[in-house]
C-alpha positions in Angstrom: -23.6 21.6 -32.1 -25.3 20.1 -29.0 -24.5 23.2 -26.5 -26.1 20.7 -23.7 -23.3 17.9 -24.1 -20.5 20.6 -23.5 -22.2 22.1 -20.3 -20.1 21.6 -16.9 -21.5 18.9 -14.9 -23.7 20.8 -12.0 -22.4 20.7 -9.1 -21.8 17.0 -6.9 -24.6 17.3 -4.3 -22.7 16.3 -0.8 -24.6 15.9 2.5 -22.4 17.3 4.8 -22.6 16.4 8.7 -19.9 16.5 11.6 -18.3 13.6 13.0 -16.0 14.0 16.5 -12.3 12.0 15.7 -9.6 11.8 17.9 -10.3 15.2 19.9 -11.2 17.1 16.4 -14.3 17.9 14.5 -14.3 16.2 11.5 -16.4 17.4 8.4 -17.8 14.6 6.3 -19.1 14.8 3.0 -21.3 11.6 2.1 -23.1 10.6 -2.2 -24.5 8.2 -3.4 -27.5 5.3 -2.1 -27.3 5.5 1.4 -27.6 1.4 1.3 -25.2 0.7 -1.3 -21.7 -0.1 -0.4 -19.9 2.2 1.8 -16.3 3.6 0.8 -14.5 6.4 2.9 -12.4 8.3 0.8 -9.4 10.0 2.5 -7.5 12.9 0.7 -3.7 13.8 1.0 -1.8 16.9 1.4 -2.7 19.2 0.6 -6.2 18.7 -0.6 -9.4 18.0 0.9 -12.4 16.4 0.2 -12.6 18.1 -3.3 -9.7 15.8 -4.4 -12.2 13.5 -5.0 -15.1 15.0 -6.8 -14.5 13.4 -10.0 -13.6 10.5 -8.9 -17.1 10.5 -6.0 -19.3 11.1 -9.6 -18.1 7.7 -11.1 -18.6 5.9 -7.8 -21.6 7.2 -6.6 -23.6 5.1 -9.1 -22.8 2.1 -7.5 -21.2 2.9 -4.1 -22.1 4.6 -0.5 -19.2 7.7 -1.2 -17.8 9.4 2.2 -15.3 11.6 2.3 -14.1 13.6 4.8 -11.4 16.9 5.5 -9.2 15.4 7.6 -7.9 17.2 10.7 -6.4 20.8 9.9 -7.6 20.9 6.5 -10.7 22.3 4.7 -13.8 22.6 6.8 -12.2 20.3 10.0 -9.3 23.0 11.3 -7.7 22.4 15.0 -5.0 24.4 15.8 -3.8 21.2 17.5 0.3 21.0 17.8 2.4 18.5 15.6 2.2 15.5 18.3 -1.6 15.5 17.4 -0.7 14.9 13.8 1.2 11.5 14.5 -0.2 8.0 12.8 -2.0 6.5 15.5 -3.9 9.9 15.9 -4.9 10.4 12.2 -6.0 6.8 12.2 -8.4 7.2 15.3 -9.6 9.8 12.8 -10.5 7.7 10.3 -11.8 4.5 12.8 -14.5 7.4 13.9 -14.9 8.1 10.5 -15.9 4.2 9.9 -17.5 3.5 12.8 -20.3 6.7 12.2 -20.5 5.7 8.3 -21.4 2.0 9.1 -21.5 0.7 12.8 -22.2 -2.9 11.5 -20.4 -3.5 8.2 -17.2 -3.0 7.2 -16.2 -0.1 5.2 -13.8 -0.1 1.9 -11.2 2.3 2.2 -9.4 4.6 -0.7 -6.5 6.7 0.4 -4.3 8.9 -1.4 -1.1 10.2 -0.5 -1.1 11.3 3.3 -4.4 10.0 3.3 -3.0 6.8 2.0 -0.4 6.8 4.6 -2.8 7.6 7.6 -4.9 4.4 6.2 -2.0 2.3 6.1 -1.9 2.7 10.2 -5.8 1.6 10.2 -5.1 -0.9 8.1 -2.3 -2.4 10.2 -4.2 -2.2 13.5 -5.0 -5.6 15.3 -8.7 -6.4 13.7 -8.6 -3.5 11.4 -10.5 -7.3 8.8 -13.7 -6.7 10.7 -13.8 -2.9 9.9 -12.2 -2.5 6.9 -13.5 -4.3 4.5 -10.7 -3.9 1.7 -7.9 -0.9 0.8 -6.9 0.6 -2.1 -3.8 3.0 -1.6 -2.8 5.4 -4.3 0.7 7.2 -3.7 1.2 6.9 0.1 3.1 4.1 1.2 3.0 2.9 4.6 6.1 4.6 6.5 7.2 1.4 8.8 7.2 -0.7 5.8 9.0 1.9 3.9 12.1 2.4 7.0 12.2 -1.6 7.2 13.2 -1.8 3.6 15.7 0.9 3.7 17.0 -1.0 6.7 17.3 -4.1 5.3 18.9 -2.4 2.5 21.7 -1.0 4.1 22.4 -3.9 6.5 22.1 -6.1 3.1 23.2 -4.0 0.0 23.0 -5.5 -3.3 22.9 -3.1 -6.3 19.5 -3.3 -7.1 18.3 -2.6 -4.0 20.4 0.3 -3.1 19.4 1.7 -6.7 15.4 1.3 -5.7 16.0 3.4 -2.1 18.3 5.9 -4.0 15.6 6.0 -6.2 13.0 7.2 -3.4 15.5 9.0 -1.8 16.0 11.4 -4.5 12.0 11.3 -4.9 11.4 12.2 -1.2 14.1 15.2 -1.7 11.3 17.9 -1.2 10.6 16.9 1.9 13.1 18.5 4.4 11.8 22.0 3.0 8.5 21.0 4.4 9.5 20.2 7.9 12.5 23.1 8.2 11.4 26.7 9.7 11.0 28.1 5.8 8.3 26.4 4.4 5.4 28.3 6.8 6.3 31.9 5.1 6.5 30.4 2.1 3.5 28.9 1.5 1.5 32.3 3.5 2.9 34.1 0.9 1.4 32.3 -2.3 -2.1 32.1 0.3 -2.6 28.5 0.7 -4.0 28.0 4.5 -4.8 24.1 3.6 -0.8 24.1 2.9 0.5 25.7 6.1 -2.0 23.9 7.9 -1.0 20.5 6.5 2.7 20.8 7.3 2.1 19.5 10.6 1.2 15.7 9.1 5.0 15.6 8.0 6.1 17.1 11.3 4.4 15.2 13.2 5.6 12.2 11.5 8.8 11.7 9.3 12.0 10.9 11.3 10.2 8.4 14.0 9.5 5.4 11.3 13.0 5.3 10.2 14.6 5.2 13.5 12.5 2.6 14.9 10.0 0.8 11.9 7.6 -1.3 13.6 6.2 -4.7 12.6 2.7 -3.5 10.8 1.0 -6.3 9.3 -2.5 -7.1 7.4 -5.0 -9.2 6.2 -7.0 -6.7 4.4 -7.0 -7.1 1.4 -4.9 -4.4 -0.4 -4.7 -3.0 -3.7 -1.8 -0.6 -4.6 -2.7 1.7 -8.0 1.2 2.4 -8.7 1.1 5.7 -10.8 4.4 5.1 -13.6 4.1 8.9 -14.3 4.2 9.5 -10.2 7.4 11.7 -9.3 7.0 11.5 -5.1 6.6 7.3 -5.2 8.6 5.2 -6.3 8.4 1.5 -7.2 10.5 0.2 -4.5 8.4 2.0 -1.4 5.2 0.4 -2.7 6.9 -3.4 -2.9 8.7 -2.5 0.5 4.6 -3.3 1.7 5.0 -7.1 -0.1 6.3 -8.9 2.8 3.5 -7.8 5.3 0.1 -7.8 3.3 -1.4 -11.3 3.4 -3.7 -10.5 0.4 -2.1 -7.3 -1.7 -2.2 -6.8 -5.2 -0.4 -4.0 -7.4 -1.7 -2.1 -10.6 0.2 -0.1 -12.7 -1.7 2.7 -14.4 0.2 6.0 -16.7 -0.6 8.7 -15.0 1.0 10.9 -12.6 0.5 11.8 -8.5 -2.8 13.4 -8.9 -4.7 10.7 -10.8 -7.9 10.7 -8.6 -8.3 14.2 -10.0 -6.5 14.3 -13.8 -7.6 10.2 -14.7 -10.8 9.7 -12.7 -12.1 6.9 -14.8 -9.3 4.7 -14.8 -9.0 5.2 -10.9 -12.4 4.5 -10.1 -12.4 1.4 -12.3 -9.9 -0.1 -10.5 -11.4 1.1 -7.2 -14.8 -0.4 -8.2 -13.2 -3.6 -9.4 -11.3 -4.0 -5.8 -14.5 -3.1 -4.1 -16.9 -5.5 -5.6 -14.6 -8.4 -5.0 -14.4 -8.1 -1.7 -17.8 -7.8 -1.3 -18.1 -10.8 -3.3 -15.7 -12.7 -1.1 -17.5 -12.0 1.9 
């Protein structure tokens, strides 16, 4: 037996600096040839950078891999209120993010769930094409595109919609738990800080889209990895983003909501695919 080929992979070798956001420290985590490609990587709830580890080793070969904790979680905490959680806030975050990373070229973009949905208000920013080079959004839709559809749905029913936003609906059922008064002492008691801390992104957050979506539109060019085995998205929030991409393209791949951790090869061959192309086109 070859006891070398069955060894654990050492340990991914991160250079770790701080970066200031939006009024919080921000700890980056950077791989890879300093002048290859640059992607930011952003992590959902409630993870942080070591989401993507696997995923950073298949990149890393070929890409500039940053990834950062993003405010509250892992090595960036801020005892900041809710309001500092909000979109606009989280995407300053990231814009700080691209702007230390690569001042003069744009950056590729991979989000995943809440990180997914804080790139999605980047994305949608006025001249977000001359920083962000292309996205790739894994299991967060974007929250404006997601009320409008629900919207439209109800001010136009037909069957198949209303079955795609019950769909979601029943999907999404978790999440009054994590904005009521229980979910705190719940999560202390299992001892998961990154948890607690990370309720504030859907406090700070859910309610405000669907009252009042706003128009949030794109030219980035957009890839959407829709997970079939996924239980939190549906198919309906990820087409609800059809109408207001200019350039967006959707992959279906079997595997559940934590595929940049459980199918890290499949994910990163996609990502790579994405990436290269747009730095083709440009």
């Amino acid at each position: 037996m070859d006891v070398a080929a069955h060894r654990p992979p050492p340990p991914l070798q991160w250079r770790q600096h701080t970066v200031v956001g939006d009024g919080v420290e921000l700890a980056v985590h950077e791989v890879g040839d300093p002048t290859a490609p640059p992607v930011v990587l952003v992590h959902g709830y409630p993870d942080t950078h070591l989401l993507w580890t696997r995923l950073a080793r298949h990149l890393s070969h070929e890409l500039r891999v940053i990834a950062y904790d993003t405010r509250g979680q892992g090595l960036s905490p801020t005892r900041a209120p809710d309001p500092a959680f909000a979109l606009p806030r989280l995407a300053a975050d990231l814009m700080a993010v691209l702007d230390d990373a690569s001042p003069d070229r744009p950056v590729h973009v991979v989000g995943h769930d809440w990180g997914s949905v804080q790139a999605w208000e980047a994305v949608c920013e006025p001249g977000a094409e001359h920083r962000i080079a292309s996205f790739t959004s894994i299991s967060g839709p974007n929250l404006d595109h997601v009320a409008a559809w629900m919207r439209g749905t109800l001010q136009r029913p037909t069957p198949g919609r209303v079955a795609g936003v019950a769909s979601q609906v029943v999907s999404s059922s978790y999440v009054p738990l994590l904005v009521s008064p229980l979910a705190p002492p719940v999560l202390r008691l299992v001892g998961d800080r990154d948890a607690v801390s990370g309720l504030r992104y859907y406090r700070g957050n859910l309610g405000a889209a669907t009252r009042r979506p706003r128009e949030r539109r794109t030219s980035v060019p957009v890839l959407q990895l829709e997970l079939t085995r996924d239980l939190a998205i549906r198919h309906g929030a990820l087409a609800a983003s059809d109408p207001w991409c200019h350039d967006l393209r959707r992959v279906s791949l079997p595997a559940g909501h934590w595929a940049p951790r459980t199918h890290p090869g499949v994910v990163a061959r996609e990502v790579r695919r994405h990436v290269l192309d747009a730095e083709r086109r440009t």
